[in-house]
C-alpha positions as CSV (number, residue, x, y, z in Angstrom):
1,X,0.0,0.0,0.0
2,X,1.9,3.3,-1.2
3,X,0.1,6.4,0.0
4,X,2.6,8.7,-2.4
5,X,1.1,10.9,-4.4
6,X,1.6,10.0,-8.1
7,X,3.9,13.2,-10.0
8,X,0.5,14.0,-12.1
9,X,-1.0,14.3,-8.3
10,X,1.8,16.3,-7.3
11,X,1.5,19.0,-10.1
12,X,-2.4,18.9,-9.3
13,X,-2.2,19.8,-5.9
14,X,0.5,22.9,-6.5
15,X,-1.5,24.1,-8.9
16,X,-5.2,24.0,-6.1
17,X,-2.5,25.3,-3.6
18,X,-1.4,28.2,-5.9
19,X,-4.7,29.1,-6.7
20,X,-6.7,29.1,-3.6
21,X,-3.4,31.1,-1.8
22,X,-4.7,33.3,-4.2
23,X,-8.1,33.1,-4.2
24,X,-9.0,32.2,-0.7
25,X,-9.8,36.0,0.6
26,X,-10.3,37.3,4.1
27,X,-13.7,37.8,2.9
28,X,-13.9,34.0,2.1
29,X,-12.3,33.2,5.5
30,X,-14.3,35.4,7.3
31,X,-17.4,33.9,6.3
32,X,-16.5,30.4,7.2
33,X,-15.8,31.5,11.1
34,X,-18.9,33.5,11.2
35,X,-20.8,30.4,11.2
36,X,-23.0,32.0,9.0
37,X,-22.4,29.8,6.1
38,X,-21.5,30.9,2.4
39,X,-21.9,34.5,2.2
40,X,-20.9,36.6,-1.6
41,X,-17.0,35.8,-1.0
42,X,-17.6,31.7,-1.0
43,X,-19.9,31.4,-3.3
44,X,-17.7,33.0,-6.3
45,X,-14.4,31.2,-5.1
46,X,-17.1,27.5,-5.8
47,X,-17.8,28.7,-8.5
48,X,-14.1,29.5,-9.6
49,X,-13.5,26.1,-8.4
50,X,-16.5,24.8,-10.6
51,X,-15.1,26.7,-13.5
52,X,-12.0,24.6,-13.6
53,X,-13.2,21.3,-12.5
54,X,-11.5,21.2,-9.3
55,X,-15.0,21.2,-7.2
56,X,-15.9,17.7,-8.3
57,X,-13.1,16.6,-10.4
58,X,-14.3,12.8,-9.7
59,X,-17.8,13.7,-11.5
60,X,-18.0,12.7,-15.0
61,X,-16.7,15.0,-17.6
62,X,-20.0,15.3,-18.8
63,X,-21.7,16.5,-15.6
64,X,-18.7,19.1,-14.9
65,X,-16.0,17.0,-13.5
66,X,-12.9,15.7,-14.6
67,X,-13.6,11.9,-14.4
68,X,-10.4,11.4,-11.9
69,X,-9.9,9.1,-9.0
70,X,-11.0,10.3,-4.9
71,X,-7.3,11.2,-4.2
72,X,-8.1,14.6,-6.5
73,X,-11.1,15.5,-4.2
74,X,-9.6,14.6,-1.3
75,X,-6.2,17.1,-2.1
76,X,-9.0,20.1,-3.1
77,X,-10.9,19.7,0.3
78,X,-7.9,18.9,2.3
79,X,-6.4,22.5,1.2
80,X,-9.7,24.7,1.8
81,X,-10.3,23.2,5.3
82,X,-6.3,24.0,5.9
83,X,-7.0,27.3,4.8
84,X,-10.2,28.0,6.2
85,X,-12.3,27.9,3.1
86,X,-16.3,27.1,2.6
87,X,-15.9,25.4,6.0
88,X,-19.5,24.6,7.6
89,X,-18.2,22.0,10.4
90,X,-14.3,21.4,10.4
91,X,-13.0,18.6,8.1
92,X,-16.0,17.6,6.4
93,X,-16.5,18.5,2.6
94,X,-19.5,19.5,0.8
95,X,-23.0,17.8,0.8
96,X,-23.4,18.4,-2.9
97,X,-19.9,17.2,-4.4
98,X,-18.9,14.8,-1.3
99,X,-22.5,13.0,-0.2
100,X,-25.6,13.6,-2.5
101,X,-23.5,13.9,-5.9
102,X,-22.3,10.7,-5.6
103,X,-25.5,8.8,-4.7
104,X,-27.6,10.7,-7.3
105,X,-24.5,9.4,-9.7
106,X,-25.0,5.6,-8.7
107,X,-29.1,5.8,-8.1
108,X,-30.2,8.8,-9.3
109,X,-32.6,8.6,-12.7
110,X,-30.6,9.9,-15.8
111,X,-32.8,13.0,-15.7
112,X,-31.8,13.7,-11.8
113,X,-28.2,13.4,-12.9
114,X,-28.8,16.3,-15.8
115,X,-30.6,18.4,-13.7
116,X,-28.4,18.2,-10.3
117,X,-25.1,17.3,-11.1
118,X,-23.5,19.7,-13.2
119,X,-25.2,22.9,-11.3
120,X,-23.0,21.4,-8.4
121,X,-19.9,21.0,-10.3
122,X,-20.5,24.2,-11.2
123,X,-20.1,25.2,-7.5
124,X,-24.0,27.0,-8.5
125,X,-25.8,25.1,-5.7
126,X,-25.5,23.5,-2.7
127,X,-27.3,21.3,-0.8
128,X,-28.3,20.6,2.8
129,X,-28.4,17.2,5.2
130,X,-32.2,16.6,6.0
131,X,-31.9,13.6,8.4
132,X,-32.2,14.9,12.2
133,X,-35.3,14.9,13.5
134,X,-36.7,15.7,17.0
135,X,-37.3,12.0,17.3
136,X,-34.8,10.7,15.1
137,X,-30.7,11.2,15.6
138,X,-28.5,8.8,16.0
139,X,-31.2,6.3,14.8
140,X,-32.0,7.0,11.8
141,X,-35.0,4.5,11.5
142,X,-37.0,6.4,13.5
143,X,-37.5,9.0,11.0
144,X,-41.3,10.3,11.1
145,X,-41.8,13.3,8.6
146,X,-44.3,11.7,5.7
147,X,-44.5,11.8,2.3
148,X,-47.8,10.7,1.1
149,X,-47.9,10.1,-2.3
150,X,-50.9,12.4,-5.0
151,X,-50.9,11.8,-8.3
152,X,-47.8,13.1,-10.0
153,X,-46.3,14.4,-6.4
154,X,-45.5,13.7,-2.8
155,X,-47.1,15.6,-0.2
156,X,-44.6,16.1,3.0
157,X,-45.2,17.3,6.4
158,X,-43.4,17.0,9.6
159,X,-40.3,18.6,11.0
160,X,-36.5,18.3,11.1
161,X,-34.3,20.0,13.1
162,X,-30.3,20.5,13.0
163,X,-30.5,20.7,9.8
164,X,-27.4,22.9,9.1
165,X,-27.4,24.7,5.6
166,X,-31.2,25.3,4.5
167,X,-30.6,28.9,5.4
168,X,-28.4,29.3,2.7
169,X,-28.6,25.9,0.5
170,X,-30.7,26.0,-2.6
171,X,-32.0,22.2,-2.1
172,X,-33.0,19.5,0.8
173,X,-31.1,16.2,0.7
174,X,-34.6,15.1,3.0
175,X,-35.0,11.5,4.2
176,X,-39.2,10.8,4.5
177,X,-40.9,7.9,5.9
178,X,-42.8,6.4,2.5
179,X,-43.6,2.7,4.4
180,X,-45.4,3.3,7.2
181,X,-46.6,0.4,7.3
182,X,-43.1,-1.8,7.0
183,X,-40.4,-2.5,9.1
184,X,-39.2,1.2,10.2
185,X,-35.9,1.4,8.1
186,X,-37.3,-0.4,5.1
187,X,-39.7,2.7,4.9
188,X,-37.5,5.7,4.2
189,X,-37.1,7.4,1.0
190,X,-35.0,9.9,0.0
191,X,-35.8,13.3,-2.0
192,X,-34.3,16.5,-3.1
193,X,-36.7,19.6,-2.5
194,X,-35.9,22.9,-3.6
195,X,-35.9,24.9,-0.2
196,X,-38.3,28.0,-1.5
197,X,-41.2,25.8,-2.0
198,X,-44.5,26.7,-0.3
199,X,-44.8,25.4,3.0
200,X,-41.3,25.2,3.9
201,X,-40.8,27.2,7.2
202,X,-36.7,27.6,8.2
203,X,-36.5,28.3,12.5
204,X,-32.7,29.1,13.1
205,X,-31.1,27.3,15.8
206,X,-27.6,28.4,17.1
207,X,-24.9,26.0,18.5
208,X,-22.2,27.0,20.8
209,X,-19.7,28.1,18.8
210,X,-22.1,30.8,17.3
211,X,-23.0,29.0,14.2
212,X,-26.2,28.6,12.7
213,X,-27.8,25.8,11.9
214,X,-32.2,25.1,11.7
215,X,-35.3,23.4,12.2
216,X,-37.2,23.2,9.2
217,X,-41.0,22.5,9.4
218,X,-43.1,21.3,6.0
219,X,-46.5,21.6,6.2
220,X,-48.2,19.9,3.2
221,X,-45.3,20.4,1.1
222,X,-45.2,18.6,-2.9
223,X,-42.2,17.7,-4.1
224,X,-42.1,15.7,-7.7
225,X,-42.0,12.5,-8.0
226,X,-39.2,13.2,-10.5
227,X,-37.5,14.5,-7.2
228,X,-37.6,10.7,-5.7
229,X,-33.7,9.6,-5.4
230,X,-33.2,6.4,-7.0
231,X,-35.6,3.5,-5.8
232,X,-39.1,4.3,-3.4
233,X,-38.3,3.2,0.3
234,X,-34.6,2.3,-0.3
235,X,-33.7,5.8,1.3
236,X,-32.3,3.9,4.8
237,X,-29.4,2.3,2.3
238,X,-28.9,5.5,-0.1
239,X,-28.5,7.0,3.5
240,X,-26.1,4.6,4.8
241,X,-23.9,5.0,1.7
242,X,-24.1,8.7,1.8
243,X,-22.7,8.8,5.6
244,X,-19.7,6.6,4.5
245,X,-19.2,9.4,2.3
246,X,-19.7,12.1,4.9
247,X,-17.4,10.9,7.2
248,X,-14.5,11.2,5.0
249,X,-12.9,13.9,6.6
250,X,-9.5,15.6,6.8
251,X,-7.0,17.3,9.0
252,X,-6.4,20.5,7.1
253,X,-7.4,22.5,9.8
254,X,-5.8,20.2,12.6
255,X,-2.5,20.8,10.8
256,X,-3.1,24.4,10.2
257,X,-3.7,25.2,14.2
258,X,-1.0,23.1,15.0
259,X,1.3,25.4,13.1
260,X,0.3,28.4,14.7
261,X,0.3,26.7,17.9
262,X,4.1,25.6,17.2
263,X,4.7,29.2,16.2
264,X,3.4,30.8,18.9
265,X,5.0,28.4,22.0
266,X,9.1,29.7,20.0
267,X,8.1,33.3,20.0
268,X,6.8,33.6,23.0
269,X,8.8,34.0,26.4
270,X,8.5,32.9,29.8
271,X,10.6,33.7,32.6
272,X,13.2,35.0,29.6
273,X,12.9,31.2,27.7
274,X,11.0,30.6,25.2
275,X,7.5,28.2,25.7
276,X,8.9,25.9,23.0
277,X,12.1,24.9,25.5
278,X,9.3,23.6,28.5
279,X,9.8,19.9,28.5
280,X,5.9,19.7,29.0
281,X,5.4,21.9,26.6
282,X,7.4,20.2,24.0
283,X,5.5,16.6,25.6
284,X,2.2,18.2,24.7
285,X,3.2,19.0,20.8
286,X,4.9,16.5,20.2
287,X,1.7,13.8,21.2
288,X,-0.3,16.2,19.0
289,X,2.7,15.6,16.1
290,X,2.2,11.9,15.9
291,X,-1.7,11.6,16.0
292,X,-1.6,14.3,13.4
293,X,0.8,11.4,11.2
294,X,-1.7,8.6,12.0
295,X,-4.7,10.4,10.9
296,X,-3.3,11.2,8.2
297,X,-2.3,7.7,7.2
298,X,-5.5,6.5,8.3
299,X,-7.2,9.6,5.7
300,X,-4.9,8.2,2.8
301,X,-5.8,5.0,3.3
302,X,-9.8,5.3,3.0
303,X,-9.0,7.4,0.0
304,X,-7.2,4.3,-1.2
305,X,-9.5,2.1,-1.1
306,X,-12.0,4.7,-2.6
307,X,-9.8,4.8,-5.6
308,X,-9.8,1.3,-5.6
309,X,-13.6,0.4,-5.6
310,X,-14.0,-0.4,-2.2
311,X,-16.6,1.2,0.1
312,X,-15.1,1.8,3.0
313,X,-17.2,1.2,6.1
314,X,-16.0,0.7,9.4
315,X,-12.6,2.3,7.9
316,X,-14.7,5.6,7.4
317,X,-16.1,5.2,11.1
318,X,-12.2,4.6,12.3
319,X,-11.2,8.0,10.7
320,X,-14.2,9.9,11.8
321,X,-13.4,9.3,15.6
322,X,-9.8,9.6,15.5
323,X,-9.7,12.7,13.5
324,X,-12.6,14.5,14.9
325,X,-11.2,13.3,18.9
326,X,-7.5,14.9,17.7
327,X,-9.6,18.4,16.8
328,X,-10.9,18.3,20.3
329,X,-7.6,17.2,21.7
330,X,-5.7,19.9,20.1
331,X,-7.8,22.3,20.7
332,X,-8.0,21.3,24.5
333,X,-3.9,21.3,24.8
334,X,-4.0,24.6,23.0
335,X,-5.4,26.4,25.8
336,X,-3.8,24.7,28.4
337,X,-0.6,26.3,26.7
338,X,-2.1,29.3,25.8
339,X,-2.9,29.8,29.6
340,X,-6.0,32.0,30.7
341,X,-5.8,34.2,28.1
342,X,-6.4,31.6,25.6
343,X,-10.1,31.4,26.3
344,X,-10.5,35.2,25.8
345,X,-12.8,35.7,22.7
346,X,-11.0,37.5,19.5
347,X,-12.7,41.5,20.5
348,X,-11.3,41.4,23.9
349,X,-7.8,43.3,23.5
350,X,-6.0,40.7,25.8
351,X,-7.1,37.5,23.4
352,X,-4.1,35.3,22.2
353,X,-3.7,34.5,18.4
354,X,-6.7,36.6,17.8
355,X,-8.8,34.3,19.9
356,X,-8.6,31.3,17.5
357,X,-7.9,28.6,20.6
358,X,-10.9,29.8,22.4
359,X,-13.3,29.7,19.2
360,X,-11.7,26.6,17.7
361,X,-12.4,24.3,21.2
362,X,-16.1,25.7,21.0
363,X,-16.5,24.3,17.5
364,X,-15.0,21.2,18.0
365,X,-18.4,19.8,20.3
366,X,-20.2,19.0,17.5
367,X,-17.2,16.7,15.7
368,X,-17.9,14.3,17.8
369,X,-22.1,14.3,16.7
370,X,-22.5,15.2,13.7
371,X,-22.7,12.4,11.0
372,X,-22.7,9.8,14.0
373,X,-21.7,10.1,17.4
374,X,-18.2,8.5,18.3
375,X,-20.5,5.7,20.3
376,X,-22.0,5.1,17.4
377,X,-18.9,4.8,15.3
378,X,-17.2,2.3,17.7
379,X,-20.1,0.3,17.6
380,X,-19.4,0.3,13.7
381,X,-15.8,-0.4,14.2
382,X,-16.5,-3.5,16.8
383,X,-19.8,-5.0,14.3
384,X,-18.1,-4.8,11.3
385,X,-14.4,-4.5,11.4
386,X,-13.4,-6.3,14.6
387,X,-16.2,-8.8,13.9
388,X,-17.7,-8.8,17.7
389,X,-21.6,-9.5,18.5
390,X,-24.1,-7.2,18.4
């Protein structure tokens, strides 16, 4: 198993590196720690993304890719999360390109895949995760919003809730109950609803580290039939596939605030000596150092196997808990360095590193959630990687 990039790689990823050092504004970073979502600034660098086929470069040419293997994907989200960029939750990539696109590719009718696919190359929409539900997190089968079908449409009403993204995503990845009357996760189906139709209502809901995510309430809402993902109440497998996908994530912005962290312990003093020459100190960075090598061995080996067919499962679940445990971990051994004033926000004129330590420990709660809680994962990785009973 090599994990070296291939020279063609190589040239790929200084070229993304060289462009988004250019392209990747304040405006663009200021948007993704406002919590906000995409604002003006990240919604022309997708789209300058989209323009060159480096958004979805796995898609198909002929939906706006450029038909090449996960490692391509992986380098283009691995440099925008190190730098900041169209970052919604830390380490995860895009719904459109990274979850939805590639279901609606494998499921979706040839009509869905004309109408969806390129507009996300394109970087022209985005879509958001429509799973939660009051009811309904962690298990998924006990999804309760209904579609009904009527004639030539479904009629949907119920709620979701922490549904991050319909505030400023143009379409729903929504998961309804179609069975009610079958075994509860043989009865989900899966659509994609354009978020300004009638009877949509979007409630914001704000997490900790000030960003924004929503319940969304339909009441009696038709969608098209033509809108129906792949196959009527096969949506708990189309699901299952699309969090495999979703917990594909990197350590761009691990590495990034491990850099600064570095930086900042060898300029700054204490009793005369620099932080960088306390033995604990140095103890502390140097355990974050070689998680921050595993995880990224363990990221280069999922994209492997991606690139060589393989769906990885309990791999996916592996990565997701390490990776998203070494945010919090970092971010928790950043303010134990950074002392007291580390947890002073970025306004107050006393903060350290512009308050980043303080703001990045906040954001790193919901790692360990979102897309499946850790328990959840190791239940994944002792079921169907270690083998162990149920």
């Amino acid at each position: 198993m090599d994990f070296e990039f291939t020279d063609d790689q190589k040239k790929f990823r200084q070229k993304v590196c060289a462009f988004l050092d250019k392209e990747v504004t304040k405006g663009v970073i200021e948007e993704s720690e406002a919590g906000l979502g995409f604002g003006p600034c990240s919604w022309e660098l997708m789209q300058k993304l989209g323009a060159k086929g480096w958004l979805a470069p796995t898609f198909p040419v002929e939906f706006g890719g450029l038909a090449l293997s996960r490692t391509y994907r992986y380098m283009v989200q691995r440099e925008l999360d190190y730098r900041n960029a169209l970052v919604i939750i830390r380490g995860l990539g895009l719904i459109g390109v990274d979850m939805a696109g590639p279901v609606i590719l494998r499921h979706g009718s040839e009509e869905m895949k004309r109408e969806f696919l390129p507009k996300i190359a394109r970087g022209e929409i985005e879509l958001a995760l429509g799973y939660t539900e009051p009811d309904a997190g962690s298990d998924l089968s006990r999804i309760a919003i209904r579609a009904v079908e009527d004639e030539d449409d479904f009629i949907i009403t119920g709620q979701k809730t922490f549904n991050t993204g319909c505030h400023f995503c143009q379409y729903h990845w929504l998961a309804a109950r179609t069975g009610p009357d079958v075994p509860s996760h043989k009865g989900i189906s899966v659509f994609i609803v354009d978020l300004k139709s009638p009877g949509i209502t979007i409630s914001p809901l704000w997490e900790m580290a000030d960003t924004r995510t929503n319940q969304v309430f339909y009441d009696g809402v038709r969608v098209p039939k033509r809108n129906l993902v792949g196959e009527k109440d096969m949506g708990w497998y189309y699901m299952a596939e699309a969090l495999d996908l979703e917990r594909m994530i990197t350590a761009g912005g691990v590495e990034r605030t491990f850099e600064e962290l570095v930086a900042y312990t060898k300029s700054t003093l204490k009793n005369g000596v620099p932080l960088s020459k306390d033995p604990l100190v140095r103890q502390k960075l140097v355990d974050i150092a070689v998680e921050i090598n595993i995880a990224r061995n363990l990221i280069h080996r999922v994209v492997w196997l991606q690139d060589k067919g393989i769906v990885p499962t309990w791999e996916t679940a592996l990565l997701k808990v390490f990776v998203c445990e070494l945010y919090q971990k970092i971010s928790r051994t950043g303010l134990e360095i950074l002392g007291l004033y580390g947890q002073l926000r970025k306004d107050s004129k006393y903060s350290v590193l512009e308050g980043m330590m303080e703001h990045f420990f906040r954001s790193t709660f919901v790692m360990t959630i979102g897309g499946g809680t850790s328990e959840v994962m190791r239940n994944i990785i002792a079921a169907r990687g270690l083998g162990l009973p149920r």
